[in-house]
C-alpha positions in Angstrom: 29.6 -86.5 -133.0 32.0 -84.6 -134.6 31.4 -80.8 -134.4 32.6 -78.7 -136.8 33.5 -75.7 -135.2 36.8 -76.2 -132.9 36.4 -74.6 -129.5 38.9 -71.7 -130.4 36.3 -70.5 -133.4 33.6 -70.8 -130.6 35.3 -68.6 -128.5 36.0 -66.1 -131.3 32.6 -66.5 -132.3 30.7 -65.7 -128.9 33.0 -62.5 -128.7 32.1 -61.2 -132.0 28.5 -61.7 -131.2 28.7 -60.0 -127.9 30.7 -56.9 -129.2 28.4 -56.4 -132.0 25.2 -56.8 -129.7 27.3 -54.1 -128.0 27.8 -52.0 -130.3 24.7 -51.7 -131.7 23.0 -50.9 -127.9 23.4 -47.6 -126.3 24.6 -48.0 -122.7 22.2 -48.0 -120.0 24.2 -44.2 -118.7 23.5 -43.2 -122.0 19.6 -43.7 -122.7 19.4 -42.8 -118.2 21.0 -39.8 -119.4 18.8 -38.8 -122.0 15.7 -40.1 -120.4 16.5 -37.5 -116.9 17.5 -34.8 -119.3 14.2 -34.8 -121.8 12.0 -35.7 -118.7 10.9 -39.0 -120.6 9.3 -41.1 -118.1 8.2 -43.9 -120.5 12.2 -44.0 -121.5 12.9 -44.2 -118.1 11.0 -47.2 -117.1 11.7 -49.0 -120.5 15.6 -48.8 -119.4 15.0 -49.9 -116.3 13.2 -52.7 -117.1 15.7 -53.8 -118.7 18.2 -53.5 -116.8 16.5 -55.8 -114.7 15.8 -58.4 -117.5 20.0 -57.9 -117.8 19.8 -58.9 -114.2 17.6 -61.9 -114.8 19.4 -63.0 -117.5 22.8 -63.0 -115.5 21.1 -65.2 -112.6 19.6 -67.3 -115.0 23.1 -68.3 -117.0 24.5 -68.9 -112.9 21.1 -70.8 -112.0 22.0 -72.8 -115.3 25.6 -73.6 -114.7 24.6 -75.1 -111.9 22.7 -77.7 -113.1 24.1 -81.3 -114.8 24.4 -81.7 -118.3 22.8 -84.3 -120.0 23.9 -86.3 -123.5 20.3 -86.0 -124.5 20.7 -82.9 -126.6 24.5 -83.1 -126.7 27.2 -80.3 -126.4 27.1 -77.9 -129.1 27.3 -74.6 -130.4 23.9 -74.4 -131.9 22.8 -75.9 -128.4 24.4 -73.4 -126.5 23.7 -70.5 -128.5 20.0 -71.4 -128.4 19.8 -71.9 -124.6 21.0 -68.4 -124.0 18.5 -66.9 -126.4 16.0 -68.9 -124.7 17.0 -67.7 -121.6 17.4 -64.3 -122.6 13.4 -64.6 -123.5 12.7 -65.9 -120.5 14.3 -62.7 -118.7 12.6 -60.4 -120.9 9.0 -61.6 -120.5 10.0 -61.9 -116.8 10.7 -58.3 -116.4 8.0 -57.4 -118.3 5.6 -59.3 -115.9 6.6 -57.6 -112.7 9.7 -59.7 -112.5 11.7 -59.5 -108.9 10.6 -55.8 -108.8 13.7 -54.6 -109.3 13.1 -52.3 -112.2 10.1 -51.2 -110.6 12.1 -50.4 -107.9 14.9 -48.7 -109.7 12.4 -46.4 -111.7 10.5 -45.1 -109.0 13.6 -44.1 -107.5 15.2 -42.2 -110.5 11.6 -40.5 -111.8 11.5 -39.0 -108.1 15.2 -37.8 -108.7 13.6 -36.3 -112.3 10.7 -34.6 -110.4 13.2 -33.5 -107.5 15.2 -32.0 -110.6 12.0 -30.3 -112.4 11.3 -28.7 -108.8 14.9 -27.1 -108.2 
C-alpha cells in the first residue's frame, strides 16, 4: 500500500500536533500554582488526576512498543494517530477510576501543604 504522506511530513505532522496541544494547555506548575494560591481544592485534584492519566498515558505508549506489530491493520498514519488517541482514552478513564493511585496520592499530599499554608 502506498501511503501518501512520506515519513518526513509525518514527523512534521506529529510535532505540530504536539506543540499546538501544548500551547493550548496551561502547564501543570501553572494551574498547581493557581490551585494552592486560590485554595481550590476541586482544581487541585482535577490537575492531579491528570497528571497521572499523563503518567498512564506514557506507560501505555512504552507497554505498546513493546509489543509485535501485525500487517492486519497495516502501518499508517491514520493507524498510529488513532492508537494514541485510543490510548490516551484509555489513561483518562483509568485515572478517573482510581487508576494506580498516584493522583490520589499526589493530591492528598499537596491539599495538606494548602491547609499547612492556610494555618501559618
Amino acid at each position: 500500500m502506498i501511503n501518501p504522506i512520506n515519513s518526513d511530513n509525518n514527523i512534521q505532522m506529529r510535532a505540530a500536533l504536539s506543540n499546538a496541544k501544548a500551547a493550548q494547555e496551561e502547564s501543570f506548575d501553572e494551574i498547581l500554582q493557581r490551585a494552592s494560591e486560590n485554595k481550590d481544592e476541586a482544581k487541585l485534584r482535577e490537575v492531579c488526576n491528570n497528571l497521572e492519566s499523563v503518567f498512564l498515558n506514557m506507560m501505555f505508549k512504552s507497554m505498546r512498543s513493546t509489543v509485535q506489530k501485525s500487517d492486519l491493520l497495516g502501518d499508517s498514519f491514520a493507524t498510529e494517530t488513532y492508537e494514541d488517541m485510543l490510548y490516551e482514552n484509555f489513561a483518562e478513564e483509568a485515572s478517573k477510576a482510581k487508576g494506580l493511585g498516584l493522583g490520589e496520592i499526589l493530591y492528598k499530599q499537596l491539599s495538606a501543604n494548602i491547609k499547612r499554608d492556610e494555618v501559618e
